[in-house]
C-alpha positions in Angstrom: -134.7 -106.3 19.9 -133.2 -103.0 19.1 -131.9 -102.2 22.6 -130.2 -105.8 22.6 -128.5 -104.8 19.6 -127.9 -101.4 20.9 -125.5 -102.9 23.5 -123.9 -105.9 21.4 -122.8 -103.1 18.3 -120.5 -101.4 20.4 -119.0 -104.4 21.9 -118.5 -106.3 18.5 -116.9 -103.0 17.1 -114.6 -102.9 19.8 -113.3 -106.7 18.9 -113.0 -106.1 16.0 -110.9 -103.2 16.2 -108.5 -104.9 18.5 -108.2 -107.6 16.4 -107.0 -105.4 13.5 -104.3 -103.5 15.7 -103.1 -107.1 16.7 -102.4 -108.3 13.2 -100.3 -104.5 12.5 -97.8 -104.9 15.9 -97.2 -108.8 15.1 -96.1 -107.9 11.4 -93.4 -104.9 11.6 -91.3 -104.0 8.4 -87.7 -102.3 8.7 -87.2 -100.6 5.9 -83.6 -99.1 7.1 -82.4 -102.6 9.1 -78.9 -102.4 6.4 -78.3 -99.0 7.3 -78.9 -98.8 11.0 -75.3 -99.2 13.1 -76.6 -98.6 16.9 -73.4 -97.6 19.0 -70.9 -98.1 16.6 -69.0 -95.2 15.6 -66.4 -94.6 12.5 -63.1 -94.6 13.7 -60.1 -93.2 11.4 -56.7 -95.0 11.0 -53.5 -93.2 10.9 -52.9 -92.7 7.9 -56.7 -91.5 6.6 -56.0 -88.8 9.7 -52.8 -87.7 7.9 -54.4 -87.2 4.7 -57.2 -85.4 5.7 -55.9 -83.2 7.8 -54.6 -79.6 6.8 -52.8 -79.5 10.1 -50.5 -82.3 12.1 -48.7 -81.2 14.9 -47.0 -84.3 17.1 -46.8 -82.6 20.7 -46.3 -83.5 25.0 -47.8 -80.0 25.8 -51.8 -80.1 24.5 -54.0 -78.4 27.5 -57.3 -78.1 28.0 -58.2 -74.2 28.3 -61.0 -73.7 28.6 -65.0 -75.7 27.8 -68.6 -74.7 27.4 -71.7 -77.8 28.3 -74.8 -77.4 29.0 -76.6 -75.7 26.4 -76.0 -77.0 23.0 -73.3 -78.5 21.8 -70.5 -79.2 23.9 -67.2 -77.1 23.0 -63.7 -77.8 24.1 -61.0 -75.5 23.3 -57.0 -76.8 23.4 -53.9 -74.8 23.6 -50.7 -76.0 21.7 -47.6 -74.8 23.5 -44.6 -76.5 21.6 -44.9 -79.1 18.8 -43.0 -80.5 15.6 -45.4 -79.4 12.3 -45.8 -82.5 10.1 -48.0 -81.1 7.9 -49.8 -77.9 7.5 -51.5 -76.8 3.5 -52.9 -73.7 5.3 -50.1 -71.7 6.8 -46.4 -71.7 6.1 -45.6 -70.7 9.1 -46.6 -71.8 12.6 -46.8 -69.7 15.6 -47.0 -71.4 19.0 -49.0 -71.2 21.3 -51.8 -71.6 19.3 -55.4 -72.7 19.9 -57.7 -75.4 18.5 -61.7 -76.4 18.9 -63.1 -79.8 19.7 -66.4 -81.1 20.0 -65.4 -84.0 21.9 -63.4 -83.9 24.9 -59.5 -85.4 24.0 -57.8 -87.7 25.9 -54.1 -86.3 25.7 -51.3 -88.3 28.0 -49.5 -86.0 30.0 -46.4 -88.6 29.7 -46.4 -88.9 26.0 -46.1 -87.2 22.5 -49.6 -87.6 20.5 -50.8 -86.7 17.0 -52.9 -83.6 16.7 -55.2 -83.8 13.8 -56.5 -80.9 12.7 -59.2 -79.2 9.8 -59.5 -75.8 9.0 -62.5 -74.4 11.4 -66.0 -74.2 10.2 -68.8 -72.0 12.4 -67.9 -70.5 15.7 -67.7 -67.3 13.9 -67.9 -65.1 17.5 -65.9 -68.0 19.5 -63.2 -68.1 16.7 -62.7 -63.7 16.8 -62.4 -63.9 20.5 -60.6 -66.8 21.2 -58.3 -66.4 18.0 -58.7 -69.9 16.8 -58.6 -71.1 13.0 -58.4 -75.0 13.1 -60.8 -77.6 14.7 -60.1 -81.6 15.4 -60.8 -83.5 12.7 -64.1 -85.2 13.4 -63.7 -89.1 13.5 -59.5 -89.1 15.2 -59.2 -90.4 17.9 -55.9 -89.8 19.9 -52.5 -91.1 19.0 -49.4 -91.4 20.3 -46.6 -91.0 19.1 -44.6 -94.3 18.8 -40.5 -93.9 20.2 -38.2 -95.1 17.7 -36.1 -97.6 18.1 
């Protein structure tokens, strides 16, 4: 009698553990289901772009000098050539060519004038004393041209 129950403990244990892990993956709780946006990013409007910038330059001549991949984050750095300053609260004067950090890589048209959005630059303490660069685009802008007037 004890050997028959010998091999029946193990097997009834076994059930009913399965039957307990059943019951746990059929009833799932999402605490966080309101704040979860899967592939949805914030995009800025215009206007929030302007006013939180400390530096908007409206240029045709934005380059891509030089980028770093690969290990950590990705780092794009832009040359202004020539530009109109709309705004600046940093510096009352601005030199061209000057340079500017991205972590994204920009989509300038080589055929039309487009918005530079820029913040003062935060980090990159070694990248920023080499490469002389003081702003970085403002996270959330996208690119956008400038409109002709008619």
């Amino acid at each position: 009698m004890k050997r028959k129950l010998m091999y029946f403990l193990p097997v009834l244990l076994g059930l009913a553990g399965c039957e307990e892990k059943k019951l746990q993956h059929s009833h799932k709780i999402d605490l966080f289901a309101d704040e979860r946006q899967e592939g949805k990013a914030y995009v800025m409007k215009p206007q929030e772009c302007f006013y939180e910038s400390d530096m908007v330059v409206s240029s045709a001549d934005i380059q891509l000098v030089d980028q770093s991949s690969g290990r950590g984050k990705s780092i794009f750095i832009y040359r202004v050539n020539s530009g109109k300053v709309l705004k600046t609260t940093r510096d009352s004067v601005v030199v061209f060519p000057f340079q500017f950090l991205s972590n994204q890589r920009l989509m300038f048209r080589r055929d039309s004038t487009s918005y530079t959005y820029l913040k003062k630059l935060e980090g990159y303490r070694f990248i920023a004393k080499q490469m002389k660069l003081n702003y970085q685009w403002l996270k959330a802008a996208p690119v956008y041209s400038v409109k002709p007037e008619q």
